[in-house]
C-alpha positions in Angstrom: -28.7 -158.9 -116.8 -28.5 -155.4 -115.2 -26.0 -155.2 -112.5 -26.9 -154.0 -109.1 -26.6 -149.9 -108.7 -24.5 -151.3 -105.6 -22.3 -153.7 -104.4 -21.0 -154.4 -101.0 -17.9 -155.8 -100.9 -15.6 -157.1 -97.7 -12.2 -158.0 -97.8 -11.9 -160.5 -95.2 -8.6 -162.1 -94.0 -8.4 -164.2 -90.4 -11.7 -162.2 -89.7 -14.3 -164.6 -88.6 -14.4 -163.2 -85.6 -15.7 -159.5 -86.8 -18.2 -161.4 -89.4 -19.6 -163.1 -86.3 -19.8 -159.8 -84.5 -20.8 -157.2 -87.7 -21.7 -159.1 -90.6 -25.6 -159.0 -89.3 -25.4 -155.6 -88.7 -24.2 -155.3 -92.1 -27.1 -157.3 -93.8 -29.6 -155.8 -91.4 -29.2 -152.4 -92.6 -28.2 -152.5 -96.1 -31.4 -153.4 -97.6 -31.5 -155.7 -100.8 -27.9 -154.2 -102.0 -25.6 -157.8 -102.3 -23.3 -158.4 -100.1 -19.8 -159.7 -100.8 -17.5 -161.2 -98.8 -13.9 -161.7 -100.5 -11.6 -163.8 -99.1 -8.4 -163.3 -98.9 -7.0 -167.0 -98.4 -7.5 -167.0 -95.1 -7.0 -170.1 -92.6 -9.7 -170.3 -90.2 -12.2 -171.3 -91.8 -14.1 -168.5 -93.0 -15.6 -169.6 -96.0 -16.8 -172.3 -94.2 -18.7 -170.7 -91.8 -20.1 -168.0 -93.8 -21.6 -170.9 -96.1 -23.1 -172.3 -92.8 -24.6 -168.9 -91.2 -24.9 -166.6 -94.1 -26.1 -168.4 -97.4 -27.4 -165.2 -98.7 -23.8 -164.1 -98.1 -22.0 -163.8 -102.0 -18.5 -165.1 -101.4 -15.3 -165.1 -103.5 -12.4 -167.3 -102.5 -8.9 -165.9 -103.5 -5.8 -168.1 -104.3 -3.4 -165.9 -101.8 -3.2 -163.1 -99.3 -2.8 -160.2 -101.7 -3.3 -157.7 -99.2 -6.1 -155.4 -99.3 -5.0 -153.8 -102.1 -4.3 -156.5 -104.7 -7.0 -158.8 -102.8 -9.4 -155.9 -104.0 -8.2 -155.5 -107.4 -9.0 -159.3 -108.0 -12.1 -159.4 -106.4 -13.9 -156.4 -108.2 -12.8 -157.6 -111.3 -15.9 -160.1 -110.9 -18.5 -158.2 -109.3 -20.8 -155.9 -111.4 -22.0 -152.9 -110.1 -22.4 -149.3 -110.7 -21.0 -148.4 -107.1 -18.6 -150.6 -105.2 -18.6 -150.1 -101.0 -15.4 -151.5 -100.1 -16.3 -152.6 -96.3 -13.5 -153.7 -93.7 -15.1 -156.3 -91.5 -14.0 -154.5 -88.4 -17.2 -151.9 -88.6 -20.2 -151.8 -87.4 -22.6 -150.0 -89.9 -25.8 -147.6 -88.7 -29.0 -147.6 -90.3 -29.1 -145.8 -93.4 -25.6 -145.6 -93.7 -26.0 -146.1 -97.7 -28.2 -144.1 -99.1 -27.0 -140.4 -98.3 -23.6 -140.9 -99.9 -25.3 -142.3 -102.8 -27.1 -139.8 -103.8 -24.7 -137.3 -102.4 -22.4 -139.0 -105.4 -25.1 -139.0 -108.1 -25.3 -135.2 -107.8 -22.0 -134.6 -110.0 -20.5 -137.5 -112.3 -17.3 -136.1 -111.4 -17.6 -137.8 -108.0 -15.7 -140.8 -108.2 -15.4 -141.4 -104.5 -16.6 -140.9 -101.5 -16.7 -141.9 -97.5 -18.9 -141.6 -94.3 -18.2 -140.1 -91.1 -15.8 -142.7 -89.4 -16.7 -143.1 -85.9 -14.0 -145.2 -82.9 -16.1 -148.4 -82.0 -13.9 -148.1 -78.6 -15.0 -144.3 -78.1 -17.8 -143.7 -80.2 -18.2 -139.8 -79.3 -15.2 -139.5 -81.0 -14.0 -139.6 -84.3 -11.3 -143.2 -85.8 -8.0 -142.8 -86.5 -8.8 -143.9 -90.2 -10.4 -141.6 -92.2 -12.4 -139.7 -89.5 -14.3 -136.3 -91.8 -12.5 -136.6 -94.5 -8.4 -137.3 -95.3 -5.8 -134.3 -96.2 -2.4 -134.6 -96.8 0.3 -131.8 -96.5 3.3 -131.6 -99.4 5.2 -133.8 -97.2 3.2 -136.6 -97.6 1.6 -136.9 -94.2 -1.9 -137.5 -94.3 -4.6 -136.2 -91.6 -8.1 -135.5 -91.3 -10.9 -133.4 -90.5 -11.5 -134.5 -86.8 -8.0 -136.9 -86.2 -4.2 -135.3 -86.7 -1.5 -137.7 -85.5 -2.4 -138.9 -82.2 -5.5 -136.5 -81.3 -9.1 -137.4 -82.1 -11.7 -135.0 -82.0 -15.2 -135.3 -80.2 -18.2 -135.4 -82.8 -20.5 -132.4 -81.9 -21.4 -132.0 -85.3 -18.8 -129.5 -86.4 -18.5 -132.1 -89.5 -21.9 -133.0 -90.6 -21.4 -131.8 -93.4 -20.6 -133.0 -97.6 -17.5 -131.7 -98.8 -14.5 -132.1 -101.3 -11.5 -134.2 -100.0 -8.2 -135.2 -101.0 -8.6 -138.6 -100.3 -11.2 -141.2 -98.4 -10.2 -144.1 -96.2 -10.3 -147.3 -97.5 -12.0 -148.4 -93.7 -15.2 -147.7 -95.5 -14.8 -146.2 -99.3 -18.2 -145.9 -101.7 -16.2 -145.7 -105.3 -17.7 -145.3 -108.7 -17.1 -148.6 -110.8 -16.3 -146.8 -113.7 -13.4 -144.6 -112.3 -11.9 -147.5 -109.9 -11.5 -149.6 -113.4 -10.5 -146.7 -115.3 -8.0 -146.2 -113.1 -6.8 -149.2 -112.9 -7.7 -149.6 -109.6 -5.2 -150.0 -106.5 -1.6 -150.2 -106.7 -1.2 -153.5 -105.8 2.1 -153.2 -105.0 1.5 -151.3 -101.8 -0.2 -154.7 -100.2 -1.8 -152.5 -97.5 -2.0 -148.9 -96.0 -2.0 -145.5 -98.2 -3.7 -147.4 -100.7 -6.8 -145.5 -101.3 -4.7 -142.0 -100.6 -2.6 -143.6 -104.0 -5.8 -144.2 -105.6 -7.5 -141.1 -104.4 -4.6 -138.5 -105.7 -4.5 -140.4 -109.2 -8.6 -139.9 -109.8 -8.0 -136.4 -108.6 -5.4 -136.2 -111.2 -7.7 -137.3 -113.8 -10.0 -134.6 -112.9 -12.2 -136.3 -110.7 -13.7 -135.3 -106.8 -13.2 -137.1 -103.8 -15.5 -135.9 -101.3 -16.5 -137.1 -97.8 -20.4 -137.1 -96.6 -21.6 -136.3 -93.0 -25.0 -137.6 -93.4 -23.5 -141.2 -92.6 -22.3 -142.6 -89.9 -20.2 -145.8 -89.4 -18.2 -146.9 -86.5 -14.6 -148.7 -86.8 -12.4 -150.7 -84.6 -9.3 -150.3 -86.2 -6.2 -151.8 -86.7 -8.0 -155.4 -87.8 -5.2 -157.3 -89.5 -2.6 -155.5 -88.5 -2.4 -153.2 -85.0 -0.9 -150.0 -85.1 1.7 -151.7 -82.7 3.4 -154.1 -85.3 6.6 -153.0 -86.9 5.1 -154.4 -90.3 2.5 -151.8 -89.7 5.7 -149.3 -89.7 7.2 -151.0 -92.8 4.6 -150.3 -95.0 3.2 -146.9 -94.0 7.1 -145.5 -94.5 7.4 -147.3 -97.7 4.3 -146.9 -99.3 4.2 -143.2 -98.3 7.6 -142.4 -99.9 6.7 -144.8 -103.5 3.2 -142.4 -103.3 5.3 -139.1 -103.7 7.6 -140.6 -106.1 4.3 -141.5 -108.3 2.3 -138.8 -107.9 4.4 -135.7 -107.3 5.2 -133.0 -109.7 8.5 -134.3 -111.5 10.9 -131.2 -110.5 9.4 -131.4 -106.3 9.7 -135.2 -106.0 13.4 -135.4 -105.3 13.4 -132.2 -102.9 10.5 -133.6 -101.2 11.8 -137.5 -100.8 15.2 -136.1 -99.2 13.3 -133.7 -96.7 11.3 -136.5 -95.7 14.7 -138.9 -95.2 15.5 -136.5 -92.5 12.3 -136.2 -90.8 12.0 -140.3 -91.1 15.5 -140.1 -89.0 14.1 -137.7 -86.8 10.7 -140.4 -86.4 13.7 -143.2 -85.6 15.4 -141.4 -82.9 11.5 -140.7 -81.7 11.0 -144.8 -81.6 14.7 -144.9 -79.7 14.0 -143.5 -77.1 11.1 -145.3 -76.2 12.7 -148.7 -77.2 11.1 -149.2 -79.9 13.8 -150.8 -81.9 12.1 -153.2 -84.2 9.9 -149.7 -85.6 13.5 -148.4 -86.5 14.4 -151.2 -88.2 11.5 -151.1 -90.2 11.4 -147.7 -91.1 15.6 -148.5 -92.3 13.9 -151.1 -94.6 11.3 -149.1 -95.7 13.6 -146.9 -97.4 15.9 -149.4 -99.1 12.3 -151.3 -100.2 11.7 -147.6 -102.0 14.9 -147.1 -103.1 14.7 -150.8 -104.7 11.3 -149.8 -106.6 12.3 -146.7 -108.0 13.3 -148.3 -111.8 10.1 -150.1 -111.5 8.0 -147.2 -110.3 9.7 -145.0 -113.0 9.1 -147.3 -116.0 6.4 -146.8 -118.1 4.6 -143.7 -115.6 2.2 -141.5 -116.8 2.8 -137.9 -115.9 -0.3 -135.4 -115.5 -1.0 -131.9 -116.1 -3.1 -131.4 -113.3 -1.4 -131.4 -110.0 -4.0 -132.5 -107.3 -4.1 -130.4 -104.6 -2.1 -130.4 -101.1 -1.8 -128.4 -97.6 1.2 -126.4 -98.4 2.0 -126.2 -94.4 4.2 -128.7 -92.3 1.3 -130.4 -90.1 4.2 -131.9 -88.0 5.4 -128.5 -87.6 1.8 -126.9 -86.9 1.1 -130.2 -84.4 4.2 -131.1 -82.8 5.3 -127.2 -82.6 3.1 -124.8 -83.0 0.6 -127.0 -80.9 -2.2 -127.2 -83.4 -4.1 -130.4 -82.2 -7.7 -129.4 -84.5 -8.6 -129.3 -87.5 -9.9 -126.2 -87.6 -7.0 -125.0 -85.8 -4.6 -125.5 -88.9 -3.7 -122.0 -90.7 -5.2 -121.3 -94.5 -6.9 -124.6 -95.2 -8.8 -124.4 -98.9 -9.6 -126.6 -101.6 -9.6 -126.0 -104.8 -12.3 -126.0 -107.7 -12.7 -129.6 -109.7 -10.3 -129.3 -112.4 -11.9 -128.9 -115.8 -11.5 -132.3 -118.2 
C-alpha cells in the first residue's frame, strides 16, 4: 500500500480542551490528508472522546509522557508518509494552510523542512512568540525570528509574505520530509520539550539540507499549551536544552568559549528574575546548568562531528535588543544566509 504524500500528526497531552476547540478546524480544512492524533498518556480522557466525536480521527496511544520530543519520535515511527505535519493542538489552522508549503518543499529535495507564518490567536495582527517568519539564532545560542525578538512581536503587514531559507522552524507547526526526520534520527529525545526542532533543524542543516519558512500560509497559535511561559519548568528546560544544543552542534574549538560566555550572561538573566522575585526561575536556571554539566559524558560519547558548520548571526541580539535598542527584525545589522552547502 502507498503511503499518504502527507500525514497530520498531533501530539496531544491533557489537551481535550484545544481538540474540542481546533480539532474541526483542523479536519475541515485539510482535505483527505489523515489526521493523527498521538497521545501522550494523558489523564483526561482524550482517547476517549476522540473515539466518541472524531471516528475518522487516527489515534495512537503512547505508554508515557515522553514529552514532545520523544512522544514524536515514537509516534512517527508508525505512521507512513512522505511528509509529516507535526501540529500542536493549541492552533487553529486557515484554509489552505497545506498546500503552499508543500509544493514550496517539492521545488528542491534539499528541503527537508519547513513552517508557515505563525500568527498569536490572542492578537492575530501580530505575529506568535513561536516561530513567527522563520527562526534565527545568534552564536550565542539565542534563538529569534523574523517578526518576534525576545519580548517584541511585530504586526503582519506583509513585510514577510514571503519563502525563504531559515535556520530553524518551530515545532508549533513544522511540515518535515519523512526521509530526512528518520535519517536523522529524528528528535533528541532527551530534551523532553523546547529547542527541540532548533536541535533538529541545525543537524539537517549540517547534513546539507535547507530549512526554509513559507509565507503563503498562515496559521494562528495560542501558545504556551502544556506548559506557560510562566512555569519555572518552562525555565529549566529552555536553559538546559539550549546549553546541551551548543555543546552538540558547535564547532569543537568554539563550544567551550561559547558555553562559559553564556554562564555569565545566564547569571546576568538570574539577577534579571531577582529583582522581580522571581526566585523559583533562578533556581531553575542553577539546575539547568548542573543538569548540562551532568550530560556532558553522555552527550560526548559516541558524537558525530561535521564538516559543514550550519550557519549563525555572528551579532549579540541581546546586545543589539537590550542595548542598542533594535526591537525589528529588519532592524538587526548584516543579516544573510548562506548558499545550501553542497553534498
Amino acid at each position: 500500500m502507498t503511503p499518504p504524500r502527507v500525514a497530520i500528526v498531533i501530539l496531544n497531552y491533557n489537551g481535550k480542551h484545544y481538540l474540542d476547540k481546533f480539532l474541526p478546524n483542523v479536519i475541515a480544512h485539510s482535505g483527505d490528508y489523515p489526521i493523527w492524533v498521538a497521545d501522550n498518556a494523558s489523564t483526561d480522557n482524550s482517547l476517549e472522546w476522540l473515539a466518541a466525536n472524531y471516528p475518522s480521527v487516527q489515534t495512537l496511544a503512547l505508554a508515557e509522557n515522553t514529552g514532545y520530543a520523544g512522544g514524536y519520535n515514537e509516534a512517527l515511527q508508525h505512521i507512513q508518509a512522505e511528509y509529516y505535519v507535526l501540529l500542536n493542538s493549541d492552533i487553529e489552522v486557515t484554509e489552505h494552510w497545506i498546500d503552499p508549503v508543500i509544493s514550496f518543499m517539492e521545488s528542491d529535495p534539499k528541503i527537508a523542512a519547513c513552517q508557515p507564518k505563525i500568527r498569536a490567536y490572542d492578537l492575530p495582527t501580530h505575529f506568535e512568540y513561536a516561530g513567527a517568519a522563520g527562526g534565527y539564532m545568534d552564536y550565542l545560542g539565542y534563538p529569534f525570528c523574523r517578526g518576534r525578538i525576545f519580548d517584541t512581536r511585530e504586526e503582519d503587514k506583509g513585510q514577510y509574505d514571503d519563502e525563504r531559507d531559515v535556520f530553524w522552524a518551530t515545532g508549533a507547526c513544522l511540515f518535515v520530509k519523512a526521509e530526512a526526520f528518520h535519517k536523522a534520527k529524528g528528535f533528541d529525545h532527551r530534551f523532553f520539550a523546547h529547542m527541540e526542532e532548533i536541535d533538529l533543524c541545525w543537524r539537517l542543516l549540517n547534513m546539507g539540507y535547507r530549512i526554509t519558512y513559507c509565507g503563503k500560509s498562515t496559521v494562528y497559535h495560542v501558545g504556551g499549551g502544556t506548559l506557560h511561559k510562566s512555569n519555572p519548568r518552562k525555565t529549566f528546560l529552555n536553559y538546559r536544552n539550549n546549553l546541551v544544543m551548543l555543546f552538540k552542534n558547535l564547532p569543537k574549538g568554539r563550544r567551550w568559549k561559547t558555553i562559559i560566555f553564556r554562564l555569565i550572561l545566564d547569571g546576568i538573566s538570574s539577577a534579571r528574575f531577582m529583582a522581580t522575585g522571581a526566585w523559583p526561575d533562578v533556581f531553575a536556571i542553577v539546575r539547568a546548568h548542573f543538569a548540562f554539566y551532568a550530560m556532558i559524558p553522555s552527550l560526548t560519547k559516541g558524537q558525530k562531528r561535521f564538516t559543514y558548520r550550519a550557519p549563525l548571526y555572528y551579532r549579540s541580539v541581546v546586545w543589539e535588543y537590550f542595548v542598542l535598542g533594535k526591537h525589528k527584525f529588519t532592524d538587526l545589522t548584516g543579516i544573510t544566509f548562506p548558499k545550501t552547502p553542497k553534498s
